[in-house]
Every structure is written in C-alpha cells, then in structure tokens.
ZAMARGU-4260 file (C-alpha; in steps of 0.2 Angstrom, whole numbers, plus 5000, padded with zeros to 4 digits):
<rodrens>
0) 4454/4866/5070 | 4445/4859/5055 | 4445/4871/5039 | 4435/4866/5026 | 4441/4873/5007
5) 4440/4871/4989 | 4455/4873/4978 | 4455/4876/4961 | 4472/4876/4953 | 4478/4885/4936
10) 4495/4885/4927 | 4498/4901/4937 | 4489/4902/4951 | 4481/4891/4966 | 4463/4901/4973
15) 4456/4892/4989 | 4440/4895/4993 | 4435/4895/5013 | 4419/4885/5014 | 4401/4895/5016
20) 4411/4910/5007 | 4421/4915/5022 | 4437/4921/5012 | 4450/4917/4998 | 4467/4917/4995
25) 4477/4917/4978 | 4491/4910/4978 | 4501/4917/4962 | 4517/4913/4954 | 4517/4930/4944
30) 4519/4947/4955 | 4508/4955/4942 | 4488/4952/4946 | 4475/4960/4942 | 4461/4962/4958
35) 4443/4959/4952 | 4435/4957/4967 | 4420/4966/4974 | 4429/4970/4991 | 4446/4977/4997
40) 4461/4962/4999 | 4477/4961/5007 | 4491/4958/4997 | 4508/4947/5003 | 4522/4951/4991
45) 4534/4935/4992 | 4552/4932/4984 | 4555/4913/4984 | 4541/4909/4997 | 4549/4923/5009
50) 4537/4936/5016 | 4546/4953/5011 | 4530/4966/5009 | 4513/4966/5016 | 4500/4979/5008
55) 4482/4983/5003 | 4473/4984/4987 | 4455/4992/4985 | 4451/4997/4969 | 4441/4983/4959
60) 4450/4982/4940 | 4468/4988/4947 | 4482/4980/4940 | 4493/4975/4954 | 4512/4974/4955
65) 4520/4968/4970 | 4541/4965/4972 | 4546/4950/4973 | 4544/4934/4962 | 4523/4928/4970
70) 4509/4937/4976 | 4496/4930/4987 | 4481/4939/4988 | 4468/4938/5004 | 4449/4942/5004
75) 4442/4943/5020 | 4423/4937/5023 | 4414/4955/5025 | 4413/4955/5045 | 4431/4957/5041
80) 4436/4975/5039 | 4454/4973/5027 | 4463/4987/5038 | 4465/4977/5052 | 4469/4962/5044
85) 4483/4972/5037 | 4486/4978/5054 | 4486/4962/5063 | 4497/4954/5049 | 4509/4969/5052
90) 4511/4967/5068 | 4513/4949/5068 | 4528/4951/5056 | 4536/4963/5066 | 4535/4954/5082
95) 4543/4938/5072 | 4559/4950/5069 | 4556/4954/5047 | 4558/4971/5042 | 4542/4972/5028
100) 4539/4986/5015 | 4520/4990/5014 | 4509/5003/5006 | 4500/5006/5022 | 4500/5025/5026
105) 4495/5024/5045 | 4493/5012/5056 | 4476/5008/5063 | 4470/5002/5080 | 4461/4986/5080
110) 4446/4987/5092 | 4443/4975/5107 | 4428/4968/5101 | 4435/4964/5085 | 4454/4956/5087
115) 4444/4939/5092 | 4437/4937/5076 | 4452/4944/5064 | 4463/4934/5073 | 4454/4918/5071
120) 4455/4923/5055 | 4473/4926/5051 | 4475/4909/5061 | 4467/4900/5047 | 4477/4909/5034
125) 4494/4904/5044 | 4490/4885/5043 | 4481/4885/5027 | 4497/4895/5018 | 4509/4880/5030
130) 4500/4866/5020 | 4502/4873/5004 | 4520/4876/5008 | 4521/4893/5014 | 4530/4897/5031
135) 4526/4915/5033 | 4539/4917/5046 | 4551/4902/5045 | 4564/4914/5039 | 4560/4928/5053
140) 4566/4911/5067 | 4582/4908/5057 | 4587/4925/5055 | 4583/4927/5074 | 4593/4912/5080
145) 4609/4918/5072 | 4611/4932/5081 | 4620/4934/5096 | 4611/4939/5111 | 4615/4951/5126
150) 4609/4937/5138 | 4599/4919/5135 | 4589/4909/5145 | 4591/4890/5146 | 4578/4877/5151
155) 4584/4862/5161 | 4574/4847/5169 | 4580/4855/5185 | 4569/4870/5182 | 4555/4860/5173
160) 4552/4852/5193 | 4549/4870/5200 | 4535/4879/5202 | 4536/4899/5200 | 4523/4911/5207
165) 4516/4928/5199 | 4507/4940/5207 | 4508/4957/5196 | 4500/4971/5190 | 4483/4963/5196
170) 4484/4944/5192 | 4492/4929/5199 | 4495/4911/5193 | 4505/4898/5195 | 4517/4893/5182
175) 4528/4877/5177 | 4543/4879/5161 | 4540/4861/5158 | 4546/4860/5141 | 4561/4872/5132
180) 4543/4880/5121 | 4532/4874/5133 | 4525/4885/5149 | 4509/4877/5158 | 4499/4890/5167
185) 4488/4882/5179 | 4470/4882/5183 | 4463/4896/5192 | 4477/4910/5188 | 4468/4926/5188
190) 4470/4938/5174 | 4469/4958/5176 | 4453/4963/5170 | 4454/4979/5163 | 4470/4982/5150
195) 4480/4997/5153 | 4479/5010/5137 | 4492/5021/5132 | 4493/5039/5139 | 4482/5047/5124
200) 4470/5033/5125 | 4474/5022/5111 | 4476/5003/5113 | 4494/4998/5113 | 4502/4981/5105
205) 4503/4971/5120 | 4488/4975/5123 | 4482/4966/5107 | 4493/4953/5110 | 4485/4949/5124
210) 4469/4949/5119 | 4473/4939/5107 | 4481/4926/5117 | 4465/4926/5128 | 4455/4924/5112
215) 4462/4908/5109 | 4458/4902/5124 | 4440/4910/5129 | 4434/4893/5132 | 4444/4889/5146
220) 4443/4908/5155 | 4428/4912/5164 | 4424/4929/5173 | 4443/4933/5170 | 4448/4916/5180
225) 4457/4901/5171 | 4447/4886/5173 | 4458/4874/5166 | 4478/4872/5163 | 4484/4880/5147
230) 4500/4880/5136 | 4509/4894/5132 | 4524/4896/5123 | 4536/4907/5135 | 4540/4917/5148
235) 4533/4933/5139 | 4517/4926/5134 | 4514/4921/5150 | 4514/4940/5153 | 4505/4944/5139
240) 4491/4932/5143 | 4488/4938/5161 | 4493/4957/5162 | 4498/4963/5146 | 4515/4964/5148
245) 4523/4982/5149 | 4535/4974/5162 | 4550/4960/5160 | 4540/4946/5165 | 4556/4935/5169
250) 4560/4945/5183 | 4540/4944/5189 | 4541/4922/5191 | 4547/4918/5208 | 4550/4902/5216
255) 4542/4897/5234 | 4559/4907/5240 | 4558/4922/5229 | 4571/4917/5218 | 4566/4925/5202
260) 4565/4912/5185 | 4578/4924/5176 | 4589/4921/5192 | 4588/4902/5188 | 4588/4903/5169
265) 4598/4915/5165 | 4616/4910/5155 | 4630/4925/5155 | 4634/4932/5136 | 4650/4926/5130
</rodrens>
C-alpha cells in the first residue's frame, strides 16, 4: 500500500495531511485541543502512547479535553461519515481485548456498501499512526498473552503438512496452517453469499468482520469464488472470511479422515 502525506510539525503537535485532501490526523502532545475544522472528527485519547478512550467531536470552536497525556484527532475525507469510523475503530479495539471509555451514546450500524471503504480507511490510519510510533494495539497483545487460557492451540510442522477441509454454513475451502500466524486458504474456496443478520434485522459484528476481510481482498474473490490463494491470519478468520462466523470454526476444519484441527492442536490447560 503506498500513502502519500504531508507532515508539518510544530512544538506541540504533528498534523499529516493524506494526499488530494483525503483526511488528517493531529498527532498532539497536550490532551487539551481546540477543534477548528469544518467537519466532525474522531478523537483518540492516549496515555504514554497507549490507546485508553476513543470519542467524537462535532462542534467547530470546542475546546476539547481528553484523559490521558496526547490526543490524536482524525478528520475523515467527506464520503466518510465520522460515526462509523468511530464505530469501526470501537469495534476493532474491543476485539484486540482494551476496555476504552468513549463519549459515544449508541452504537451505530455500519452499512454493507460502506465498511469497504471506511475500513480502507482506518487501514491507512493504523500504519500511518505505526510509522510515527503509534501501536494502537501493541499493549491489547501483551495484556492478551499474559493471561492464562482455558485451552491453547499449538502449531507444529506436523500439522503445517496437512490439509483440512471445510464445508459449513454454505462454503467450502481447503485450508493449510502453514505458519504459527499464517493460514493459506486455497484458490476456489467458495464463500456463502448472503450474511446471516441478527433476529431484528440489524447486522451483527461478524458480520462486519467478514466483510471486512472480503474487502481486503475483493480483488482475488469473484462471483463469491476465491480465484487465488490468500493469507489469513487464524483459524477464526478463516471463519469469518467464508461464513461469518457465529460457530467455533476449530471444530469445522477436518482432515481427509474427519479428524477435526482442534482434535490435532489442541494442548490441555495446566
């Protein structure tokens, strides 16, 4: 992916500019900004370059104060709506394990046609924060990785050489753990078309996970048929990526003798 920016840098802030006016984010060192801009923004209230609150600010001339010792401060291009780059940004944090305060008062459903786009979005914002030193959810891994859980899974080479079969929910694909972060999916795994909704209707956050997986990869998907191999990054997003989820996807993996990948992965709790 190649982002094209222009930085200008004060004694307390950094603001960089996407090219074409597609967005900007301040970078701050004070938690005390005051928002000028002609649009609404989204806010990421820091405390030594930790992500601890996520919120929105619309009113132009407000004087913002946010907990924490920085502020960033992100202002979408205008195809972007702000809620749901709150939305998605909320979501994302949750699912990386940190508990945020935010000043959102409801949460908002992000529609089909418009999670590829604010997704590529928040993408750009991930890696241009990483390059300026910001690791939104470095901590979330750490804090993840020290606690102790009911039941693990461990790669081996042994399991890398095996092929697993899925055939659930509407799809099918072939799949190969080849590497401990490292699932291939191979060409011609069909995904179910249509995504399940919740029983009142609404979209529900596999759902949007999986759309967003599929959105990173549109290119190699055609008429909801993988036309090439593609990485994912574990057993669950393999789920996501062809039905949505909504079932434990280790136990849906089988070998050529139905022997399930959680069956060959597993490792007891101590």
């Amino acid at each position: 992916m190649k982002i094209e920016l222009t930085v200008q840098l004060t004694e307390l802030a950094t603001t960089i500019q996407f090219q074409n006016n597609q967005g900007t984010i301040i970078i701050s060192d004070t938690t005390q900004l005051k928002y000028d801009a002609d649009r609404p923004a989204v806010y990421l209230g820091l405390k030594e370059k930790k992500l601890i609150e996520i919120g929105k600010i619309s009113e132009k001339g407000h004087e913002l104060l946010a907990d924490g010792t920085q502020m960033i401060l992100i202002t979408p291009p205008w195809e972007i709506e702000v809620d749901y780059l709150e939305q998605l940004l909320l979501e994302d944090a949750r699912a990386n394990g940190l508990n945020l305060a935010h000043l959102a008062t409801n949460e908002v459903a992000i529609p089909l046609n418009q999670i590829k786009s604010v997704s590529h979005f928040q993408q750009e914002i991930l890696i241009v924060l990483e390059k300026f030193g910001y690791s939104l959810y470095e901590q979330a891994e750490k804090q993840v990785a020290k606690k102790p859980a009911k039941a693990a899974h461990k790669w081996s080479k042994e399991v890398s050489q095996i092929e697993f079969s899925i055939d659930s929910r509407g799809s099918k694909g072939t799949v190969i753990w080849q590497k401990r972060n490292q699932m291939l999916l191979k060409a011609g795994a069909n995904l179910l078309a249509t995504p399940p909704l919740n029983k009142d209707g609404s979209i529900g956050f596999s759902v949007k996970m999986g759309e967003k997986l599929r959105a990173d990869y549109q290119e190699k998907i055609k008429n909801f048929v993988t036309t090439e191999d593609l990485l994912l990054k574990s057993v669950n997003e393999v789920g996501l990526f062809l039905y949505f989820g909504g079932t434990n996807s280790w136990l849906e993996l089988k070998d050529n003798s139905g022997k399930t990948i959680d069956e060959w992965t597993i490792v007891a709790p101590k």
